[in-house]
Structures are given as C-alpha cells and as structure tokens.
N, C-alpha and C positions, 0 to 999 in steps of 0.2 A: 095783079092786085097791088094798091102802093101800099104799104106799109108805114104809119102816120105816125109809126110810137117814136119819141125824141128824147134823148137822155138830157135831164135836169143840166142845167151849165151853170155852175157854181163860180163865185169870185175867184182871183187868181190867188189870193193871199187864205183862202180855203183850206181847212185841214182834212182829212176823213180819220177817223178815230180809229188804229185797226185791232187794238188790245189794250189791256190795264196792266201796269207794273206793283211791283211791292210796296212800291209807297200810294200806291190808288192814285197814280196820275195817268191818262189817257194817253197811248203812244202813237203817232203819225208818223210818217213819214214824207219828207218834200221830194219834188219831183227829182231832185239830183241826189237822191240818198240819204238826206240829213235829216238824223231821226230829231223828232222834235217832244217834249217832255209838256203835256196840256191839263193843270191842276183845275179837277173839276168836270172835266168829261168824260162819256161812257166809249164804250167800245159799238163802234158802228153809228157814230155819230160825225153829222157835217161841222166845224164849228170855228170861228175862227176865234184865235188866242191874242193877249198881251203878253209879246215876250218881253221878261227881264232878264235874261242871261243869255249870253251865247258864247257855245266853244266852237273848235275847231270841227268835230264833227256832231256836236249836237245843239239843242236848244232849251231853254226851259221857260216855258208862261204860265197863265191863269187864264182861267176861260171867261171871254171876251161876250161871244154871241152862240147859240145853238141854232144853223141853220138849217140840222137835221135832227131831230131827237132818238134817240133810243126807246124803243120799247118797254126798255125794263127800268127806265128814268121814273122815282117816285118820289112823291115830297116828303122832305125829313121829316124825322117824326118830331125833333127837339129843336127847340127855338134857339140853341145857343148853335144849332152846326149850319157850316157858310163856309165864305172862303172870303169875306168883309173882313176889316180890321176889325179887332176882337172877338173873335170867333172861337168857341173850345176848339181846340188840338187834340181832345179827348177821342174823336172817334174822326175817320177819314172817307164812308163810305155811306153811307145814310141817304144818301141820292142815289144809290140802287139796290133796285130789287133785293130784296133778302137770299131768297133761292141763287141769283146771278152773283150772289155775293159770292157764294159755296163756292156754285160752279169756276170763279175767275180763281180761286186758291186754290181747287185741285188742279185746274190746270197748270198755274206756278208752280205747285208741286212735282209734274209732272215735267214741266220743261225744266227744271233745275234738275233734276236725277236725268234728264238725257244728256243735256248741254254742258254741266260740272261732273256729273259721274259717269256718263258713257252707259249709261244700264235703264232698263225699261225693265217695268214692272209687267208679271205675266200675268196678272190677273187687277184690277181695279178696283177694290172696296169702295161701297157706300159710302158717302161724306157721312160722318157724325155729327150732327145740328141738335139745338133745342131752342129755348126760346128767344127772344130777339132783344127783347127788352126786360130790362128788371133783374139782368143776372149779375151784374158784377159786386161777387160779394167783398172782396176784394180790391182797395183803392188808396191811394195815398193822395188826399187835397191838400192843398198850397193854400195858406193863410195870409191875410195880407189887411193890414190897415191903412186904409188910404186916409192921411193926415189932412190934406185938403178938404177931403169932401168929406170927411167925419165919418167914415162910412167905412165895412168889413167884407173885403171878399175871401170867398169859400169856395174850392171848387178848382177845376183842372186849370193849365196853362192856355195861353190864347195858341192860336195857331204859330209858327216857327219864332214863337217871344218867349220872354221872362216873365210876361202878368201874368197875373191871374184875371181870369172869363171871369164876367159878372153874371155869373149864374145862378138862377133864383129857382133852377129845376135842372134835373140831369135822368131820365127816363132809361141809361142803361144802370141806373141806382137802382138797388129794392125799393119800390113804393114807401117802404117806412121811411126807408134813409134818404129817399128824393123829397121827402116831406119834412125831412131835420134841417133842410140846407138855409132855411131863412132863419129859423129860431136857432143853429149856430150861429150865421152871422150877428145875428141880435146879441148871443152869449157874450161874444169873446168881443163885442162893441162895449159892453157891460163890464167888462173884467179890466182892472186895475194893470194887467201886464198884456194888455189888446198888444202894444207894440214890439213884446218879445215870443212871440206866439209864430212860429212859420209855416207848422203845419200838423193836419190831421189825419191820423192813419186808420182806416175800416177794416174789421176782420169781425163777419158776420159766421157766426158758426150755425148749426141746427136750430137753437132754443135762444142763445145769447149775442148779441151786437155788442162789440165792444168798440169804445175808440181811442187812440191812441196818441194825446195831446204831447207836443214836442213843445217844452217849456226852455226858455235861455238864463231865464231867472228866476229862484224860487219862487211858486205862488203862498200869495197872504190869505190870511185864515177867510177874509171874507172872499177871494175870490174860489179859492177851496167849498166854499159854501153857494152860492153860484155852481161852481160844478155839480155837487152834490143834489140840489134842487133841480138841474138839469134831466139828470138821469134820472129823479125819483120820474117826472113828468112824461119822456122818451120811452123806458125803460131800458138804459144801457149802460154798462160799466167803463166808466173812467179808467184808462190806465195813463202814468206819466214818465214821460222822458226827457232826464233830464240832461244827457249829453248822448252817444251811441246806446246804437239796439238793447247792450247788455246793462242798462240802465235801467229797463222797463219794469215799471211797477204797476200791480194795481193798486189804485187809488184808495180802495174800500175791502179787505177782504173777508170781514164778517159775513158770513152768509152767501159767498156770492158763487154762482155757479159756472163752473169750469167752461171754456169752448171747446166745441168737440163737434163735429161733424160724422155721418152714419153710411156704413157700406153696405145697406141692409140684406142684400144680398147673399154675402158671405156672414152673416152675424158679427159684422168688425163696427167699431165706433173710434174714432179717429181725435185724442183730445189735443190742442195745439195752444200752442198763445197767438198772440195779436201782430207778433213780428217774424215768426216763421213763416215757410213758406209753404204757400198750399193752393192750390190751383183755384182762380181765379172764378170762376163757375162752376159750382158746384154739381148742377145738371148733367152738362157734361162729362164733370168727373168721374161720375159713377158708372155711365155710361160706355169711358174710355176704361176705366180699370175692367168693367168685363169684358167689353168687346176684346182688348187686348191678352187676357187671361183664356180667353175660349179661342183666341186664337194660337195661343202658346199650347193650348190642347196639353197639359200635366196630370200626366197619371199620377197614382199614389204610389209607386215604386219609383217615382222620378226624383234627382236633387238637383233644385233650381237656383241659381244667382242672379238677385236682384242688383244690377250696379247704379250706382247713382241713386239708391234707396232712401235719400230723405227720412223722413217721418213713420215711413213703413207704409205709403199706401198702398203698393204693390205687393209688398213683402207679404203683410199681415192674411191678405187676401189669399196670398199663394199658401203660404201654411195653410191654409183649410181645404188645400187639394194635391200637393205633393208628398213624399217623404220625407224631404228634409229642404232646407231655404238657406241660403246664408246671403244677406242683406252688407251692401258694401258702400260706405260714403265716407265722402272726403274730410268730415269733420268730426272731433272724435265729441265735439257736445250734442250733434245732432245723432250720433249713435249711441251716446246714452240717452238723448229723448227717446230712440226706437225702443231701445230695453224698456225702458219704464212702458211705453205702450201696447207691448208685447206681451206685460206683465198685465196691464190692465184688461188687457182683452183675452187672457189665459182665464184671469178668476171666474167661476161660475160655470163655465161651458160644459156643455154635455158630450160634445166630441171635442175631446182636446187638441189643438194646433200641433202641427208637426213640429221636431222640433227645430228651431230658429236661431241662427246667432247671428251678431252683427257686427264689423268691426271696421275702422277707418281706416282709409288708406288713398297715397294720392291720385287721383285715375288721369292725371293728366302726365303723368310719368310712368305709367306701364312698364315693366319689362318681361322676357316669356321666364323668366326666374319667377318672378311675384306670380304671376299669373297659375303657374304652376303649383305654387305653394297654395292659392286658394282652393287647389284639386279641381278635376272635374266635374261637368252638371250635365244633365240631357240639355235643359234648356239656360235661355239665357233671356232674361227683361233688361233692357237698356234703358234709363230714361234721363239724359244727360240733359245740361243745361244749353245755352245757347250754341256755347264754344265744339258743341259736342261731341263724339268718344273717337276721338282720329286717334290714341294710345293706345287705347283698346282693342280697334281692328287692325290699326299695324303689328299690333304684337301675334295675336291671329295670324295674320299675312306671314311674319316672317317662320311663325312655328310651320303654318302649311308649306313654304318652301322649304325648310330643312328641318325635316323629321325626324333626323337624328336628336331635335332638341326636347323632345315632347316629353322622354324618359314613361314612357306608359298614358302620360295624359290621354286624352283625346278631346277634341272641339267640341261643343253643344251641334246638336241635332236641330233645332232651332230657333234663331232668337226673334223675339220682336221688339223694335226698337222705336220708341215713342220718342217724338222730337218738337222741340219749338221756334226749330231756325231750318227751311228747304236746303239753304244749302249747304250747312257743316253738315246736316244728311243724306245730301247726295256726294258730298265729296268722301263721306265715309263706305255710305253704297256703294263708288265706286273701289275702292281697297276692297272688303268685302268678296264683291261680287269678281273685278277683276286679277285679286291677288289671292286671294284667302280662301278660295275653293266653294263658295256660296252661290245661288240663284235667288235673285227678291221676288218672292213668290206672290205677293200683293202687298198693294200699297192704298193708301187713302187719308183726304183732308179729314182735318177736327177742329172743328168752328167753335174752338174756346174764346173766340173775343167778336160776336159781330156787330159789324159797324165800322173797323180796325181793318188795317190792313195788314194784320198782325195773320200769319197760317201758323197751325200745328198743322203734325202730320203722325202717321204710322204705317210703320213696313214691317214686313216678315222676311225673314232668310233662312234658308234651308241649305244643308248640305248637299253639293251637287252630285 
C-alpha cells in the first residue's frame, strides 16, 4: 500500500512558533539554533516575521504573515490593540484565547521555579481567573494636548513610545469609566490649564470612582468649576495633585464618601485613598485573599505574620481566624494607615478580631536578629512586591543552617507566599526549598491582569 500523506513544505525564511515568553512575543527557533523573538504570534503557529534587530545568538521581529494559524488565535476585543504604529501598549495578548492566556502563565510560572530555582512544585493549583473585561479598576492615563490638532488624548501609551493611544474606548476599563474616556477628553480640551495637565489616575472602590488629576499649575476658579460640573454629571470625586503622591487632595470634601473596597467574606471592608496601593482587580482579589488564607489553613491557637502587609488585606482577614497577627511593612505611614483600618473594622463586630499589631520595618535588610525579635508564628503570609523577599528567606536559610542561632525561635510550619514577579519567586523558592529546610507544596498562576503579559503567582511551603 503507498502511503500518499506529504508533509506541508513551507518557505525557507519560515518560522514555527514553539512557545510564548513574558513579554507575549512568540519563540522559534532557526535551523542552526538561533532563537528568534516574533511580536504577534501564537505558539504552534507557521509564520514568517520582519526582523529589526539582530544579536549574536538571537533575533527579534513583528509578524510579517501567518502561514499557519493557531487554534486558539481570536479577534481582539478592542479597537486600539495591534502591533500598527499607534497602537495601545496597554494590553499585549488580546489575540489569544482567554483560557490559553492562563494556561501560557502557568507554564512561565512553572519554568521559572525549575530553570531559576531548581524546585518543582508537588502539587499544581488551579489558575485563579475572572473576568476578561471590565476589571481594571485601577489605572493611571497619560494626558496629553496635542497643540496642532487642537485636540486631547486620554488613555494608555502607544506601544514601546511616549504618546499617548488615541483612545476613544478601553474595554479592560469598567463600562462606566470606558464611557468617561471621550467626555474627559472634551473636559480637560475645555480647561484653561489643558496644557499643564499630564495625567489621570483611577481608583475605583465599591460604591465611589475617584480621579486623581496631576495639575502643574494652580487651577482657576472657572476651571475648578468645569471639574465640579464634571463630577456632578459622572458621579465621581475629583481629587488634586499638585506635585508628589503626598500632595493629594480631595477636591470637595463636603459630604463625600470615603473609598473602601469589601472582603465580604471575612466581615472586613478595606477603606484606602486614590494613590495607595491596592490590587488592581478587585474580582480577583477577594478571590486570592481566600484561596491563600484556606490555604495557610490558621487555627485559632495560631500566631501568624503577615510581611509585606500593606493596607491590611491579608492581615485584617487573618484576624478573623488566628490568635494573634502581627502585620509587618516597610513604611511606617502605611502602618499607621493599617492601625486606622484595624480600628475601623474592630467598631461594631460581634466576634472581635484577634488581636493585631503592626509595625514597620525594612524587609529588604533582614537579619536572623530582627527576625527573631519579631518572635515566632506557625504561619507565615508573604506578599512582597516585585523585588521580592530574597531577605527574608536568606535569613531562614542561614538560622536552618546554624541552629545554634535560633535562641528558642523556631520557623513557621507554613508559609504561602503571593507574588507578582515568577522569577524573584522562584529564585527565592529556590533558598527556601534548597537551603532553609522547606518543600513547595503547590503552586499556581493568578490572572490579575488579562490581556497583559503581566503573571501573578502563589506557592506554599511547608517544613520538610
């Protein structure tokens, strides 16, 4: 019998697409080894590229032609994403599949804790997803008068520029606020200081939308009025900045009603301003505080350290299921924000919070002195920022290797450690797991930004 089947013969200058990287660019590789970098294509795709750059062992383009498509290849949802000159820079992945999104970040997650940390997770959590569109309550847009064209853009950077997208819609906005984005431009075209105006910051809480206008030079009374007319029609509070963060004012404060976001789970309600930091999806967020709380598994005999505790959102939540909490961050104004929230989420309750203290301190300078002085916990919440807690687990490490220094201490039973960068967490996984006496017992993506090729992640570590 002949056999008639014939494999496709593709051009020479052909790429095949064999995976996606962190910045959502498509990886090939050419016949003699040279990995090539294809902005624009999917994984399992034929495609050939325009390269602009070349090194010695790699290359980097934009995609040229799709001679094979992907499967999971869909049409953007939003008119500004492309890879065209002027395109938002806002989102990098909108050309696949939602689901395929997940799945390419737990696998980043996954090859960063083997390839940087040498350790494999013994068990694989569920990615944490929610919705696709509509969540970013959280945003900071670029203002920009364009003097020529008489004209005001609002809205993210173009792709690897300084402009501003001419954005007239943004679909990972809230509905309300993708619907502010023309009648802003209209405002600040209307406003007597359009030209000293650079930018607009979004912090949508439960009930109130606030925005956060970065002014260079005092506003006159009539454009103070102008803003006020804005808001009455929106419904949202003006706040004004008039040099750094700690400038920020609200614009109105008769009557106006706080931002606060709800943990409704634990009975916690979370109030913040407009230039703290608070996770970006809120969906999510509630989402991660439990799952990461049920996976710390806290008894009421337990005393737990929250590090890197911000605002309190892990804190506050752990009080309503440990014996005691001590909340630890690098700032001593954001640890009197936690007291004040502490305070606010004490009044009223019918089971009172365990009790709580918070105090600053640097975590990027660790030593097993400090560490010791914060006393022992069963558990441990890690939730560090990009740079993540490499202090923290070398100090670990070195108390496991000489025990002589512990004076009574002992380790957390175990931590789970929420992250927003794969690999300061698998280079800390690796300490961890191969110095400090630990096994990562499961691990899993959290799809706090999709469309971005932005991963969160969360691990657990248990004493071996």
């Amino acid at each position: 019998m002949t056999d008639t089947t014939t494999e496709k013969k593709w051009p020479d200058n052909a790429l095949t697409i064999e995976s996606m990287d962190l910045e959502a660019q498509g990886v090939a590789h050419r016949a003699d080894g040279k990995v090539v970098f294809v902005e624009g294509a999917l994984p399992f795709e034929v495609v050939r590229a325009n390269i602009h750059r070349k090194k010695n062992n790699w290359e980097m383009g934009s995609l040229l032609e799709v001679m094979q498509e992907s499967s999971q290849r869909v049409t953007p949802g939003c008119e500004n994403f492309g890879l065209h000159a002027g395109a938002c820079g806002g989102c990098k992945m909108q050309h696949l599949d939602a689901t395929a999104q997940v799945a390419i970040k737990q696998r980043a997650m996954e090859d960063n804790l083997w390839h940087l940390g040498k350790v494999k997770p013994e068990t694989m959590l569920r990615p944490i997803q929610g919705p696709a569109w509509g969540y970013r309550y959280r945003a900071r847009l670029s203002v920009r008068y364009v003097v020529k064209k008489g004209e005001v853009l609002v809205g993210f950077h173009e792709r690897k520029s300084r402009y501003v997208a001419n954005m007239r819609s943004c679909r990972i906005l809230p509905p309300h606020v993708d619907a502010m984005l023309l009648p802003l431009r209209a405002l600040i075209g209307s406003m007597e200081a359009r030209e000293t105006l650079p930018q607009i910051e979004l912090a949508c809480g439960d009930h109130v939308t606030a925005l956060v206008l970065r002014h260079m030079e005092p506003l006159s009374d009539g454009d103070m009025a102008l803003l006020r007319q804005f808001a009455a029609e929106h419904d949202v509070q003006w706040w004004l900045q008039s040099k750094g963060p700690d400038t920020v004012k609200l614009m109105d404060e008769a009557g106006a009603v706080p931002l606060s976001y709800a943990l409704p789970e634990f009975g916690i309600t979370m109030p913040f301003k407009p230039t703290d930091f608070t996770q970006v999806n809120p969906h999510i967020n509630r989402v991660l505080v439990t799952r990461a709380l049920r996976l710390l598994d806290v008894k009421l005999t337990e005393r737990v350290i929250d590090w890197f505790c911000g605002l309190g959102n892990f804190t506050l939540p752990l009080a309503t299921m440990a014996r005691e909490v001590l909340g630890i961050e690098g700032s001593e104004a954001l640890v009197a924000r936690s007291r004040e929230n502490l305070v606010v989420n004490q009044a009223g309750r019918h089971t009172p919070l365990a009790p709580t203290q918070f105090v600053a301190r640097n975590l990027f300078e660790m030593t097993p002195e400090l560490l010791i002085q914060d006393g022992a916990a069963d558990k441990w919440l890690v939730d560090p920022p990009r740079e993540g807690a490499f202090a923290l687990a070398q100090t670990l490490a070195t108390l496991h290797e000489q025990p002589e220094l512990r004076q009574g201490w002992t380790p957390p039973k175990r931590i789970v450690y929420v992250s927003c960068n794969p690999a300061t967490l698998a280079r800390d996984a690796g300490v961890l797991v191969n110095s400090a006496g630990y096994r990562i017992s499961a691990a899993g993506a959290v799809n706090m930004f999709p469309h971005t090729a932005h991963v969160e992640s969360m691990a657990v570590f248990d004493l071996a």
